[in-house]
C-alpha positions as CSV (number, residue, x, y, z in Angstrom):
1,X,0.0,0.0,0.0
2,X,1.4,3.4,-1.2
3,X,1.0,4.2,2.4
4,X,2.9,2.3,4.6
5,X,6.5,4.3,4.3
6,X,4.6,7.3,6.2
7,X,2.5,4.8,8.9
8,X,5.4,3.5,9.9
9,X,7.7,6.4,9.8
10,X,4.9,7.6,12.5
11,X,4.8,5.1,14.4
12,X,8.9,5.4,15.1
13,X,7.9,6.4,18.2
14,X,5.6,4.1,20.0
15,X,2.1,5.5,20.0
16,X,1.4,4.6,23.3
17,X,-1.9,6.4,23.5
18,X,-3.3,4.7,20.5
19,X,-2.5,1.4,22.3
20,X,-4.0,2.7,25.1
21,X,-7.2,3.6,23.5
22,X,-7.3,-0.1,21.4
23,X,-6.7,-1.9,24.5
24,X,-9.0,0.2,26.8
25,X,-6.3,0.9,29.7
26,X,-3.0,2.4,30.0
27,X,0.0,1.3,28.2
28,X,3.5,2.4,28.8
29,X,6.0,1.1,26.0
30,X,9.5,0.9,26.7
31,X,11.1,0.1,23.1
32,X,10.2,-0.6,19.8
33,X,11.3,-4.2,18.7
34,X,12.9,-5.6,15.7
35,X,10.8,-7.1,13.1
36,X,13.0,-7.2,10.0
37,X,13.6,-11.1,10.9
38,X,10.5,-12.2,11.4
39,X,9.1,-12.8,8.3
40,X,6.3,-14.6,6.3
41,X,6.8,-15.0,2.0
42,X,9.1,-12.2,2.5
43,X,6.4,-10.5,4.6
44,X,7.1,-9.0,8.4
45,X,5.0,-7.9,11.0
46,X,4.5,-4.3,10.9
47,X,5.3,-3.0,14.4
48,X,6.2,-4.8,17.7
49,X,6.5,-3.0,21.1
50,X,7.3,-4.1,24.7
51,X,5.7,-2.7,27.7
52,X,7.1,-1.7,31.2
53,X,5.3,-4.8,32.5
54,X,7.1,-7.3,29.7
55,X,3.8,-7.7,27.7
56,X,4.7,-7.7,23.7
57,X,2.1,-5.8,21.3
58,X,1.9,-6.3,17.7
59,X,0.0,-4.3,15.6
60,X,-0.7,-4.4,12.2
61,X,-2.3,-1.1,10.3
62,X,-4.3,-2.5,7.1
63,X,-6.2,-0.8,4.7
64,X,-7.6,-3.2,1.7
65,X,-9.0,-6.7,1.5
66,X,-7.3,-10.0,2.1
67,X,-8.9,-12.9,2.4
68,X,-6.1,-14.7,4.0
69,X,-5.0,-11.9,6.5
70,X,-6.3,-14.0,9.7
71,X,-3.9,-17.1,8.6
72,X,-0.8,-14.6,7.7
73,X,-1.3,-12.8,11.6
74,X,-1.3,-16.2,13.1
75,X,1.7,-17.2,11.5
76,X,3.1,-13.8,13.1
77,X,1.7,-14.9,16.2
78,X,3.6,-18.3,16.0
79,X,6.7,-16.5,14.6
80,X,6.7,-13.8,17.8
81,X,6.0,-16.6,20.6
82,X,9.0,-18.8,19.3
83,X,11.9,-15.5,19.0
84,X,10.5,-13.6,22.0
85,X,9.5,-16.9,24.5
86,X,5.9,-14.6,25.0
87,X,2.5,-14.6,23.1
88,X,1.8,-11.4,21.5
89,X,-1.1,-9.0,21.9
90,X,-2.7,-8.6,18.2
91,X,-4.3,-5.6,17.5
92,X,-5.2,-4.6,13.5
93,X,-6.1,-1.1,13.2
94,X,-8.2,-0.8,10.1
95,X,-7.8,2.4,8.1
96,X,-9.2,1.5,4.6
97,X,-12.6,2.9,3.4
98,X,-16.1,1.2,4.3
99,X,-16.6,-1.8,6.4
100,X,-14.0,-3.6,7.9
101,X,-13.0,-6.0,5.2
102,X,-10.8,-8.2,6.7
103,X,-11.4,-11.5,9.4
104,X,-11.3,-10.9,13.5
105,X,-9.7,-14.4,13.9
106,X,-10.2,-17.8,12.9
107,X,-12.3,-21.0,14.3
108,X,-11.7,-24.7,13.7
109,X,-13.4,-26.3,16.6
110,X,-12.2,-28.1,18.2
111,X,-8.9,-27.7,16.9
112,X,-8.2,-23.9,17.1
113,X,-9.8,-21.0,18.6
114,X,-8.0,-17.8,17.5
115,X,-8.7,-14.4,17.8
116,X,-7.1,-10.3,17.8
117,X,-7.9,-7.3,18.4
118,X,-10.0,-5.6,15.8
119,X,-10.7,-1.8,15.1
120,X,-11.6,0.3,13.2
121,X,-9.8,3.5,13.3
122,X,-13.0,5.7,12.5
123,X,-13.8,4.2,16.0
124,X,-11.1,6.1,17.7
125,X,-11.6,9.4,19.5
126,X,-9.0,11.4,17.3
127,X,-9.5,15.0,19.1
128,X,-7.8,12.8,22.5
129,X,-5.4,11.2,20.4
130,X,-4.6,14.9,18.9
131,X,-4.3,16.0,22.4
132,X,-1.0,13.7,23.3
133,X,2.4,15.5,23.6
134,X,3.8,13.1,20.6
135,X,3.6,15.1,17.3
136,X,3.5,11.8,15.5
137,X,0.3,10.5,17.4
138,X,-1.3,14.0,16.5
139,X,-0.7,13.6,12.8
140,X,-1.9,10.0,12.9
141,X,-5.4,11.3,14.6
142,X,-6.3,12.8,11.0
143,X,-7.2,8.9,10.2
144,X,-9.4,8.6,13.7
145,X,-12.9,10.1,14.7
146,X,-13.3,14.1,14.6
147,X,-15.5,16.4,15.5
148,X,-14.2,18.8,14.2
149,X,-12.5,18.1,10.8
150,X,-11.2,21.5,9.9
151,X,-10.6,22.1,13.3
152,X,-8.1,19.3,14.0
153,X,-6.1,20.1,11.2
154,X,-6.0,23.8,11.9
155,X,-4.3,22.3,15.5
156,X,-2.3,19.9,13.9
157,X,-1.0,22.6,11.4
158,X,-0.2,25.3,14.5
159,X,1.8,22.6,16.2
160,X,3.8,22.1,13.1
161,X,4.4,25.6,12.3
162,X,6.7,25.9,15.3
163,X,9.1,23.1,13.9
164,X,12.3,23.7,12.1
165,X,11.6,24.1,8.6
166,X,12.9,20.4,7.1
167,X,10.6,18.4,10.0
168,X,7.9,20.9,9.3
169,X,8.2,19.6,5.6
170,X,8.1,16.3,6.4
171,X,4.8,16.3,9.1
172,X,3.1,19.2,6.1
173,X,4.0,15.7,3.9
174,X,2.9,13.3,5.9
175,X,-0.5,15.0,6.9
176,X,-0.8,14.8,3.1
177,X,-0.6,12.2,2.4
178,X,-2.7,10.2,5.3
179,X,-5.6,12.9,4.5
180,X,-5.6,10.6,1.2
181,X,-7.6,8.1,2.7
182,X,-9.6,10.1,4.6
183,X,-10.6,12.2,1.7
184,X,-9.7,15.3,3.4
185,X,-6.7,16.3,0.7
186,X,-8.0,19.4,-0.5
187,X,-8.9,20.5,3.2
188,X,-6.0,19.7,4.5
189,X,-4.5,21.4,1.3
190,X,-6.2,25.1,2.1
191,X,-5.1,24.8,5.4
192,X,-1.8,24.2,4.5
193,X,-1.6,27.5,1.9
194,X,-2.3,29.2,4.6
195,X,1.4,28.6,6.3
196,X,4.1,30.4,4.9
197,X,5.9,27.5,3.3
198,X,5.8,25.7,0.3
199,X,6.5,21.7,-0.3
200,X,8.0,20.8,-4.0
201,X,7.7,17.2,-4.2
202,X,10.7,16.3,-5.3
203,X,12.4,17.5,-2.1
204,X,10.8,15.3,-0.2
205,X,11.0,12.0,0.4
206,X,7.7,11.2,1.5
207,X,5.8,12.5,-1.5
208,X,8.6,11.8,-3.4
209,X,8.3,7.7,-2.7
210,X,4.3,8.3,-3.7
211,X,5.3,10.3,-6.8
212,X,7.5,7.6,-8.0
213,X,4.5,4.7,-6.6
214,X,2.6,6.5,-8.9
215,X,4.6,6.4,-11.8
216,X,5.4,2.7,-11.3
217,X,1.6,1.8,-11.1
218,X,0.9,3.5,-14.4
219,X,3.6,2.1,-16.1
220,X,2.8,-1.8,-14.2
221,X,-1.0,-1.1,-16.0
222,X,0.4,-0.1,-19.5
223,X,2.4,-3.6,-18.8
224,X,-0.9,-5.3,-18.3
225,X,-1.7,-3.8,-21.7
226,X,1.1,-4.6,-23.5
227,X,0.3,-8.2,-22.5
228,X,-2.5,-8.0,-24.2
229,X,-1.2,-6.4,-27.6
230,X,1.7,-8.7,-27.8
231,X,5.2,-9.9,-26.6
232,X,7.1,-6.7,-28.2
233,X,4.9,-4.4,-26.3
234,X,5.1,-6.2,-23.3
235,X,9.1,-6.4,-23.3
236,X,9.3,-2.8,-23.7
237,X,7.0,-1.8,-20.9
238,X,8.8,-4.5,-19.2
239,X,12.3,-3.0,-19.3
240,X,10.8,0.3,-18.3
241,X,8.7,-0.8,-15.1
242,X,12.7,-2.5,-14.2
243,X,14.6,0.2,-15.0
244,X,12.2,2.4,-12.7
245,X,12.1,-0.3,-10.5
246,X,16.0,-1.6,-9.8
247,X,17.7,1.5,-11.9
248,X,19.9,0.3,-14.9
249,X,19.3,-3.6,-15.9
250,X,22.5,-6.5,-16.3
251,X,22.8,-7.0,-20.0
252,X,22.1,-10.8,-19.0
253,X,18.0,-9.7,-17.5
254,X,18.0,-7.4,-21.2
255,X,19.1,-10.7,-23.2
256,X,16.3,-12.7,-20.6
257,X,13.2,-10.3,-21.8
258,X,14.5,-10.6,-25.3
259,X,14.1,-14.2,-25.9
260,X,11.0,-14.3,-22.9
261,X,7.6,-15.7,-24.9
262,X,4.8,-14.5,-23.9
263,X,3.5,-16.2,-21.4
264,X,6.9,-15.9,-19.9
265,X,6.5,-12.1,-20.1
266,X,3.3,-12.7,-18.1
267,X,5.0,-14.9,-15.2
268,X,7.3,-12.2,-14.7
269,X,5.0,-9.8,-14.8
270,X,2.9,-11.8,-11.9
271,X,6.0,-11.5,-9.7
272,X,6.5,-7.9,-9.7
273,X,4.7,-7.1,-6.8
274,X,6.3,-8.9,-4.6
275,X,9.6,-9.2,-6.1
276,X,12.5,-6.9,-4.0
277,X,15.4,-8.3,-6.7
278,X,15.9,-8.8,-10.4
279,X,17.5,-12.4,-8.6
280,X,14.3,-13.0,-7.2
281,X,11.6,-12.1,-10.3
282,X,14.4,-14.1,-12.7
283,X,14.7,-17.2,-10.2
């Protein structure tokens, strides 16, 4: 999801009133935990915290369908319990549009019994969350409940008009960028000409990573189409999505889509999403 860079760049910091608000009582984290290792088809949880009393919380922020998600968090489950000797608690913060689309747990009497936390971020009171002393949480509470929309950003915004200018870049960005999903862009947007700053988007890395996201996707759908005009189209909207992608391409991978037939083409293709190496989507 185009996203996740700026969801987990906030949650850096441990949003320890968030947690507090999922969980319904006070939580006091005490570090952020590795997650790179812990992985799943080259898939890793996305945050893990400790608390002052030892407890381990894993949370997960998801925003589209997958009909598998309850089977993937369960392996995450397993994969916590066996590195950290503790059971996890779950919590999936939904942030998509509409309904929760995603499973609470699983149940394969008498087998299994499984079940996480649950909630939909609408749910959360956003003008508390707004009110914490962690700049990070604030931003975050443009994806909860408001009363106020304008409002809350106009608070939001004040806070980040006393930063240095390069952070107060960076949370103008983020605020963007998270009012995406929200629909609130073009509020957030007025509010934001009213500062006196400006935000190209090629200075910044945040809406820089969603410019080139953006790019990619169009090219990866004019990919599509070229798969469905023929192999020569397909190759050279190939080597462009690649070149985008991994920057200039071995003249061994040139020589591979070359020669590739068309249903090879569309194999490859296939394995672009999840592909981090030209090793991996040429395996």
């Amino acid at each position: 999801m185009k996203y996740d860079a700026t969801l987990k760049r906030l949650f850096v910091n441990p949003p320890q009133r968030l947690l507090s608000a999922a969980l319904g009582r006070e939580v006091v984290i005490t570090r952020s935990l590795p997650t790179e290792l812990i992985t799943v088809s080259n898939l890793h949880p996305d945050t893990l915290f400790e608390t002052a009393d030892g407890e381990l919380i894993h949370t997960e922020l998801q925003g589209y369908r997958l009909e598998k998600f309850a089977r993937r968090n369960l392996l995450y489950f397993a994969l916590v319990l066996r590195d950290y000797d503790r059971p996890p608690i779950q919590i999936v913060f939904w942030l998509g549009p509409g309904k929760i689309a995603v499973g609470g747990g699983l149940s394969y009497p008498p087998s299994l019994e499984y079940q996480y936390h649950l909630i939909d971020l609408r749910e959360i009171d956003g003008d508390w969350l707004m009110a914490a002393g962690d700049l990070e949480e604030a931003i975050f509470s443009i994806l909860c409940r408001l009363r106020d929309e304008r409002a809350a950003v106009a608070k939001i915004l004040s806070r980040v008009s006393n930063l240095p200018i390069p952070r107060r870049r960076e949370a103008i960005a983020e605020l963007l960028i998270l009012s995406g999903l929200r629909g609130l862009k073009t509020l957030v947007r007025e509010e934001v000409n009213r500062m006196p700053i400006s935000i190209d988007i090629h200075e910044n890395e945040f809406l820089e990573e969603i410019y080139q996201e953006g790019v990619e996707k169009g090219v990866a759908d004019g990919l599509q189409q070229g798969l469905d005009h023929g192999a020569a189209s397909a190759r050279t909207i190939l080597r462009t999505v690649l070149e985008l992608r991994f920057g200039s391409l071995p003249v061994a991978v040139l020589e591979r889509i070359n020669i590739a037939t068309l249903p090879e083409l569309e194999a490859i293709s296939q394995r672009l999403a999840s592909a981090t190496s030209l090793e991996q989507l040429f395996s």
